[in-house]
C-alpha positions in Angstrom: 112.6 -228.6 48.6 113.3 -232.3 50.5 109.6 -232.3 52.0 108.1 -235.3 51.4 104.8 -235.0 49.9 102.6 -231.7 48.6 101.9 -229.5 50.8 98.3 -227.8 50.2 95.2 -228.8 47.6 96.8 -226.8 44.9 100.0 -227.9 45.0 98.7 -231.7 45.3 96.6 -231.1 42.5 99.1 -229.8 40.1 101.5 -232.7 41.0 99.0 -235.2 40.6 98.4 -233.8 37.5 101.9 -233.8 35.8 101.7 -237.8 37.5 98.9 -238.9 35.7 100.1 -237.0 32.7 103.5 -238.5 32.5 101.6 -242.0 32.8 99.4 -241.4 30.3 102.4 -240.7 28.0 104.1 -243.6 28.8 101.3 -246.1 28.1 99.2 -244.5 25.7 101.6 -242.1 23.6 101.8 -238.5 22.4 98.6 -238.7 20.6 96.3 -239.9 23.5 98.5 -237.1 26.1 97.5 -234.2 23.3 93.6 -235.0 23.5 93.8 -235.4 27.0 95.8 -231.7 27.7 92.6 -230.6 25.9 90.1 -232.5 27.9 90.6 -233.4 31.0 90.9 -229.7 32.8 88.8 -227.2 31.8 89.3 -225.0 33.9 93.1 -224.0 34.3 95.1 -223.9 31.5 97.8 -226.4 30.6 101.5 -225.0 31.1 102.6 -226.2 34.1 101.8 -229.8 33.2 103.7 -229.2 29.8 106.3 -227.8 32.1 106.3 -230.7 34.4 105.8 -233.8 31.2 109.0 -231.9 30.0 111.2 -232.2 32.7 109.4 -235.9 33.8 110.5 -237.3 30.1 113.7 -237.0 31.4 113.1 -239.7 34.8 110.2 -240.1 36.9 108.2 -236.9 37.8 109.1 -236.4 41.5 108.1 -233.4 44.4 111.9 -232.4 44.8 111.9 -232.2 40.6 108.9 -230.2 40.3 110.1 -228.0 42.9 113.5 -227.3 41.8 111.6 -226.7 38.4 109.7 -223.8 40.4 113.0 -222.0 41.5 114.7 -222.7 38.1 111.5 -220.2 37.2 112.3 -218.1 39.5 116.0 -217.7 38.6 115.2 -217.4 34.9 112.2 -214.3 35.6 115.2 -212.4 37.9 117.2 -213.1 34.6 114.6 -211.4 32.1 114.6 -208.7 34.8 118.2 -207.8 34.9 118.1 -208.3 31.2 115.4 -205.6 30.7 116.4 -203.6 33.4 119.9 -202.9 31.7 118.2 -202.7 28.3 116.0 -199.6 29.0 117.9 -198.1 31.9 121.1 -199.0 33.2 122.9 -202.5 35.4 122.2 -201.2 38.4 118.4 -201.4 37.8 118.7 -204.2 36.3 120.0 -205.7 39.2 117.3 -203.6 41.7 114.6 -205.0 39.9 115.9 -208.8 39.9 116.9 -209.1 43.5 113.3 -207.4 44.8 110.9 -209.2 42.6 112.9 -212.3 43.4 112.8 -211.9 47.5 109.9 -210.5 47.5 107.7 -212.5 50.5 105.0 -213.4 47.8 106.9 -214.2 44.9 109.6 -216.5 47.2 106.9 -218.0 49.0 105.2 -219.3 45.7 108.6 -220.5 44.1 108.9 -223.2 47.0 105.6 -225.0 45.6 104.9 -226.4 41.9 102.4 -224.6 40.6 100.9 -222.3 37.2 103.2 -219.5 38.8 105.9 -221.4 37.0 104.8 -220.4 33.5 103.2 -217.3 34.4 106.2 -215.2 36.2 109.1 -216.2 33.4 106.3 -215.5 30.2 105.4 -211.6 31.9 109.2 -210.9 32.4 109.8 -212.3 29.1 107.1 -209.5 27.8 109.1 -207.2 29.7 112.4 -207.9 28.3 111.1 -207.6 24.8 109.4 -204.5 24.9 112.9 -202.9 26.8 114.7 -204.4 24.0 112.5 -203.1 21.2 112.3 -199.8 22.6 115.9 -199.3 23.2 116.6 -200.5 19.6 113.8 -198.6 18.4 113.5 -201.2 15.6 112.1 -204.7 16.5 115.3 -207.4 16.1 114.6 -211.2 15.8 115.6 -211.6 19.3 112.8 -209.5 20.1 110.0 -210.9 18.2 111.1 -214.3 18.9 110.8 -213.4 22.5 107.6 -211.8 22.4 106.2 -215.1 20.1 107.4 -217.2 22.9 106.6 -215.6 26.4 102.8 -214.9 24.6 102.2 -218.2 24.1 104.0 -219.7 27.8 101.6 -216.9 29.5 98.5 -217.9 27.8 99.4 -221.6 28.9 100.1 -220.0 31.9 96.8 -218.7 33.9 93.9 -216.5 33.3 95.6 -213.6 35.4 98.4 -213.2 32.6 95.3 -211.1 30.5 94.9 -208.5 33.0 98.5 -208.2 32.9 99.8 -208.5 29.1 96.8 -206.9 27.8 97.5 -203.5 28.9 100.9 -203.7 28.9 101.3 -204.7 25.1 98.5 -202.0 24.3 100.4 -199.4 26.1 104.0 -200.8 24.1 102.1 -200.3 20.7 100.5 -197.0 21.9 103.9 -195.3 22.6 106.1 -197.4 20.1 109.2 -195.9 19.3 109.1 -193.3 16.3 110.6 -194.5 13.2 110.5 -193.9 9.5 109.6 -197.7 9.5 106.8 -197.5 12.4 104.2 -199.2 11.0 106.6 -202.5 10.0 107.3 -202.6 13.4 104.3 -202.6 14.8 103.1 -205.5 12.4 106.5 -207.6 13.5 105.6 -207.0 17.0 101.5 -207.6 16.5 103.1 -211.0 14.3 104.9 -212.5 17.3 102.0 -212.0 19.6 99.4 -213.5 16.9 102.3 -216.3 16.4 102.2 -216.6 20.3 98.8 -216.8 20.5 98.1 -219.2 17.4 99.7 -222.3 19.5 97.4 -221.9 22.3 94.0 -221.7 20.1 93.3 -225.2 20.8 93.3 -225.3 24.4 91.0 -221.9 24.5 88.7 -222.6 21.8 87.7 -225.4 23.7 87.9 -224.1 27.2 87.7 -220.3 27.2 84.2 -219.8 28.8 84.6 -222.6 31.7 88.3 -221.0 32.7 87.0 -217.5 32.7 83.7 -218.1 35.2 86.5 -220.8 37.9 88.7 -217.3 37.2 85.5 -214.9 38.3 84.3 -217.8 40.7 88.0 -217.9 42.5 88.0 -213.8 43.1 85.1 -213.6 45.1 86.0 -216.5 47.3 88.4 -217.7 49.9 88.2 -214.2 51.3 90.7 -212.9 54.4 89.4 -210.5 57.3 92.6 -208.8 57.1 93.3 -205.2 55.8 94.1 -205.3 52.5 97.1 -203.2 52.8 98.6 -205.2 55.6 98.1 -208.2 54.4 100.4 -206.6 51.1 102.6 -205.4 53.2 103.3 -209.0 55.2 102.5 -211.4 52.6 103.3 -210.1 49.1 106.0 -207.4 49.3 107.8 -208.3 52.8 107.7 -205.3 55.9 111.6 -204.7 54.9 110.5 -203.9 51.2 107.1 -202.5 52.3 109.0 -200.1 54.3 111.3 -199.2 51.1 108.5 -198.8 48.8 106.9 -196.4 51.2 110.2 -193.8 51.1 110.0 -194.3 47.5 106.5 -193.0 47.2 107.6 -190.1 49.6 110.4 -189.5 47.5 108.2 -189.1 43.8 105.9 -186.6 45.4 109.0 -184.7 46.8 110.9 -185.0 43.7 108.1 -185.5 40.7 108.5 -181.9 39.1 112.0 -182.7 38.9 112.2 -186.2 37.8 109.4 -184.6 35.0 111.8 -182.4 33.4 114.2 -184.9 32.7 114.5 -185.5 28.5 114.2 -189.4 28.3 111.3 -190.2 26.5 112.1 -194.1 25.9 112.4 -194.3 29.9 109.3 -192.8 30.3 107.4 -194.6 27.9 108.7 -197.7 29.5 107.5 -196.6 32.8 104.1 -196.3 31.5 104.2 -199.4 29.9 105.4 -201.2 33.3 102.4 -199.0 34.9 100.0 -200.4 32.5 100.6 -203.8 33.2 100.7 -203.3 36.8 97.6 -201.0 38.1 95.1 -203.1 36.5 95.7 -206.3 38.1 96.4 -204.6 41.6 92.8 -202.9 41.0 90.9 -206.3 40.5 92.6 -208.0 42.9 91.9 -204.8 45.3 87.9 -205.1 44.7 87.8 -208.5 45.2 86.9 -210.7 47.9 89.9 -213.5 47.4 93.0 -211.4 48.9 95.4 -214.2 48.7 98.9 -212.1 48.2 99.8 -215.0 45.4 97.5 -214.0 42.9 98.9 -210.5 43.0 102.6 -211.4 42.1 102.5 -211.1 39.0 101.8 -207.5 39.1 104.9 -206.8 40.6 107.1 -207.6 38.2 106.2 -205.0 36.0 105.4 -202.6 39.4 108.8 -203.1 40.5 110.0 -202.5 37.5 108.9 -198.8 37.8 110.9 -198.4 40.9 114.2 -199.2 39.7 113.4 -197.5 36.2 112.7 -194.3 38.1 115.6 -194.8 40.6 118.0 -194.9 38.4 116.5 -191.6 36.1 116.6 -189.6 39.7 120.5 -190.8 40.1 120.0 -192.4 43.0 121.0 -195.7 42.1 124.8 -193.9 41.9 125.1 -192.5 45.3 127.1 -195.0 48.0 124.3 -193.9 50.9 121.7 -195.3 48.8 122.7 -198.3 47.4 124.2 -199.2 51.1 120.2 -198.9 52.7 119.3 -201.2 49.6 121.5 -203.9 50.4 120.4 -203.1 53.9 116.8 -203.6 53.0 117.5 -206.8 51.3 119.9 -208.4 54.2 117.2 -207.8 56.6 114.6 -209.2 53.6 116.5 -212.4 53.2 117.0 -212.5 57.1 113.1 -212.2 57.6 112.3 -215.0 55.1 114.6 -217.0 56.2 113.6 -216.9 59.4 109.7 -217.5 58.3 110.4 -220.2 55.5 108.8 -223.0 57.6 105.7 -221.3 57.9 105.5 -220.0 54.2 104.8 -224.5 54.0 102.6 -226.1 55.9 103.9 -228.5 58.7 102.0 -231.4 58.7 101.3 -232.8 55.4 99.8 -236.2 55.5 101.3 -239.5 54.2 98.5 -241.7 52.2 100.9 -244.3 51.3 99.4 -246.7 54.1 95.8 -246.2 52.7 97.0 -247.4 49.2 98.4 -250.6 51.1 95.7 -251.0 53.0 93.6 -251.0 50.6 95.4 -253.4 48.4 95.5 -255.9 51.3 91.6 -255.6 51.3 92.1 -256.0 47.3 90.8 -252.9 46.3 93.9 -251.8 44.5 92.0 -248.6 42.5 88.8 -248.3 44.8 86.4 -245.6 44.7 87.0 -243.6 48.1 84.1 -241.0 50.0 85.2 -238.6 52.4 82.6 -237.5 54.9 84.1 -234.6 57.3 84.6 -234.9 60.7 87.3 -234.4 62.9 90.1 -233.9 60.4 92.4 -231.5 60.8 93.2 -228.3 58.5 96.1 -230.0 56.6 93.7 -232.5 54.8 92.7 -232.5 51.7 91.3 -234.8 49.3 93.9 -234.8 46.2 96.4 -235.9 48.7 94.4 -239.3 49.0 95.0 -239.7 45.4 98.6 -239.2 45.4 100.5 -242.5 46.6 98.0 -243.8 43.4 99.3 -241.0 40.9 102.8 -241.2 41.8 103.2 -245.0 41.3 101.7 -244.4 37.6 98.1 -245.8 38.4 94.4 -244.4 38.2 91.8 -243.5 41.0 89.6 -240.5 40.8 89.7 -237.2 43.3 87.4 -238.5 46.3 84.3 -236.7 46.9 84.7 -234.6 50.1 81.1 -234.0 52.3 81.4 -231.6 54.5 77.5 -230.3 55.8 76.9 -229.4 58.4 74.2 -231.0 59.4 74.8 -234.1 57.8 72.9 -234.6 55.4 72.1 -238.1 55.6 70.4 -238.4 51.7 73.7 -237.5 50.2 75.7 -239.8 52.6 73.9 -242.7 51.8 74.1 -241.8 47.9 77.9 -241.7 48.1 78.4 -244.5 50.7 76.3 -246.6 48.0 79.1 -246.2 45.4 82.4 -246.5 47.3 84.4 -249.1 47.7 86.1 -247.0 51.1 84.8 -244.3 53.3 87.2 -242.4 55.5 86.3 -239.7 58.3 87.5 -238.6 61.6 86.9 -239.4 65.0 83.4 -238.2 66.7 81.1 -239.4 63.7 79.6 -241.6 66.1 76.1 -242.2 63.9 78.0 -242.3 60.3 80.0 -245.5 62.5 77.5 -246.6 63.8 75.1 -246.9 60.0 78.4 -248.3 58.6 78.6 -251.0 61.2 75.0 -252.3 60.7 75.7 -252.2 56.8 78.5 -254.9 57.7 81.9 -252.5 57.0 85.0 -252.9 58.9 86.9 -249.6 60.8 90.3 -249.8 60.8 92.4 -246.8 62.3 95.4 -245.0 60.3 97.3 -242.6 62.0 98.6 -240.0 59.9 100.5 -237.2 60.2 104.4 -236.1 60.1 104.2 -234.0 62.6 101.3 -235.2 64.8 99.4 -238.3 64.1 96.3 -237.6 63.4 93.1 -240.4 63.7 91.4 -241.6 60.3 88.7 -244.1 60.3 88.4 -246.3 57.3 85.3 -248.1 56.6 86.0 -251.1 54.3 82.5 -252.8 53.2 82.0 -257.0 53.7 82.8 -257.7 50.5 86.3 -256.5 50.1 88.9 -258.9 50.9 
């Protein structure tokens, strides 16, 4: 939370987002802002920077705000949870299915960073709670629709991966909607609030639809891992403690499945299936892919989990001492675990640009146009971090174009080097220094680093200063 500055690329380039977002409301109004949500990223949708303007209205955008805004998320999904836990089944699910979404390794991990995640996990158990509380009712209330309206519209704000998610899971609510003598008003107040949900966010996807679903595709068959898929679930997304759970939960449906079968509660079951729709198809994308970061998977189990505790508590074992004892087991030795592991869930190293920014203003270049040709720099950089001391203090300079070929390829250096006003590498570029140098820029060294100071040469060209 009290780290200093972002911690990875993403992270960064949410917050320098929400920054530059905030400024552009302050100097150029609402108006300007609205075009400008449209606009400027086509690629992710807007909610966490509608997220972030709204809490930044309030003072200066700020890391240790945008963070906190993250775990308020957090808080307010395990709420939804409990509240649709006890809706379709009984408190003590409720409280199952709050507690091991909420300390699960992948879902805690994400909540310590600003990010789309903010949107996305409160908008799917917001789903959630409105199909428990329309199924328990049997008849759609205003709570309910209202509900539905709301979380469609914060999920399609929210990130692509709320489709694969919602789709089925509202398709498998209207399949096995509750039987009434007023069935088909029900279904139209519940199809309403979706359409209703959905109407707000038209603008943004009319205009954007086709270049955030190819960065969606684009982003699963990247950034792949060489670890087993089913390890890297069990470490990274549920936790080995909960990993363990789940797996005598498995071994306890096959044992008890003819059983658990015969028992006469239709509306729990339906829910389960709902919870299953909204959970296997996700899990089966993210499965065939070749980006197995445990973070895109999250928000599969909030419905997944939610079929654990459903079913728990229709076998009666959420009432026996013996079992709710190894539950609170499972979740002391959870919390112990992440504790434990909560500096590396962050990276430790993140890099302080603020010097740059003053450097550069001494060489009066207060918004320059900065190249970044790789060498030498360690895995904590990245270039949206450059831009940050700039963002954060309400001014404009674009991301910096990172080369990293290897070879060199000395057409495209000489292109970029042509246009900057600074070029930054590492250490060992010993013919980059030594063109610069006959082209008349001036090295100067920045040490960087919280951690470990790390070497960055900055070439500023003749004419600054």
């Amino acid at each position: 939370m009290t780290r200093p500055f972002p911690d990875d690329y993403d992270e960064t380039y949410y917050v320098n987002d929400v920054c530059g977002d905030h400024s552009i409301v302050m100097k150029q109004g609402l108006v300007k802002f609205a075009n400008h949500l449209v606009s400027a990223d086509r690629l992710r949708p807007p909610g966490y920077r509608l997220a972030g303007l709204l809490v930044g209205l309030a003072s200066e955008p700020s890391l240790p705000i945008l963070r906190s805004l993250s775990l308020l998320s957090l808080f307010v999904t395990a709420l939804l949870l409990f509240l649709s836990g006890k809706e379709i089944s009984s408190t003590n699910a409720g409280i199952v299915w709050a507690t091991a979404f909420s300390f699960s390794a992948g879902a805690f991990s994400t909540a310590l960073n600003f990010g789309t995640e903010t949107m996305l996990y409160p908008a799917l158990a917001g789903c959630l709670y409105g199909v428990a509380r329309w199924f328990n009712k049997v008849r759609p209330d205003g709570v309910t629709v209202a509900v539905l309206a709301l979380s469609t519209a914060l999920g399609l704000l929210s990130k692509v991966s709320f489709f694969p998610v919602f789709v089925p899971l509202v398709g498998a609510a209207v399949l096995l909607a509750p039987k009434t003598d007023q069935r088909r008003r029900s279904l139209l107040a519940i199809l309403g609030a979706v359409a209703g949900g959905t109407l707000v966010t038209i603008p943004w996807w009319l205009a954007n639809w086709r270049d955030a679903l190819v960065f969606a595709m684009w982003s699963s068959h990247h950034f792949g891992s060489d670890s087993p898929w089913l390890k890297e679930a069990a470490a990274n997304l549920l936790g080995v403690p909960f990993a363990i759970g789940f797996l005598i939960f498995l071994g306890w449906i096959l044992v008890r499945a003819n059983s658990l079968w015969k028992i006469p509660n239709s509306t729990t079951w339906k829910f389960v299936v709902v919870c299953l729709a909204g959970c296997l198809p996700l899990v089966t994308l993210h499965i065939v892919s070749v980006n197995h970061m445990m973070r895109l998977l999250t928000p599969a189990l909030i419905p997944g989990i939610g079929v654990v505790a459903v079913l728990l508590d229709l076998g009666g074992l959420l009432k026996r001492r013996v079992v709710s004892v190894f539950i609170a087991l499972l979740l002391v030795i959870q919390v112990a675990i992440i504790a434990w592991q909560i500096s590396r869930m962050v990276f430790q190293d993140p890099w302080d640009w603020a010097p740059l920014r003053e450097l550069a203003r001494a060489y009066g270049l207060p918004n320059p146009t900065i190249v970044v040709i790789a060498g030498g720099l360690t895995p904590t950089f990245n270039p949206p971090q450059i831009q940050y001391p700039w963002l954060c203090h309400g001014e404009t300079i674009s991301e910096p174009p990172w080369l990293q070929d290897h070879p060199i390829d000395w057409s495209k250096v000489n292109n970029l080097i042509e246009q900057a006003d600074i070029v930054l590498t590492g250490p060992g570029n010993d013919e980059l220094e030594r063109q610069l140098r006959e082209r008349s820029w001036t090295p100067v060294n920045l040490y960087l680093g919280v951690d470990s100071k790390a070497t960055i040469l900055v070439f500023f060209p003749k004419r600054a200063r």
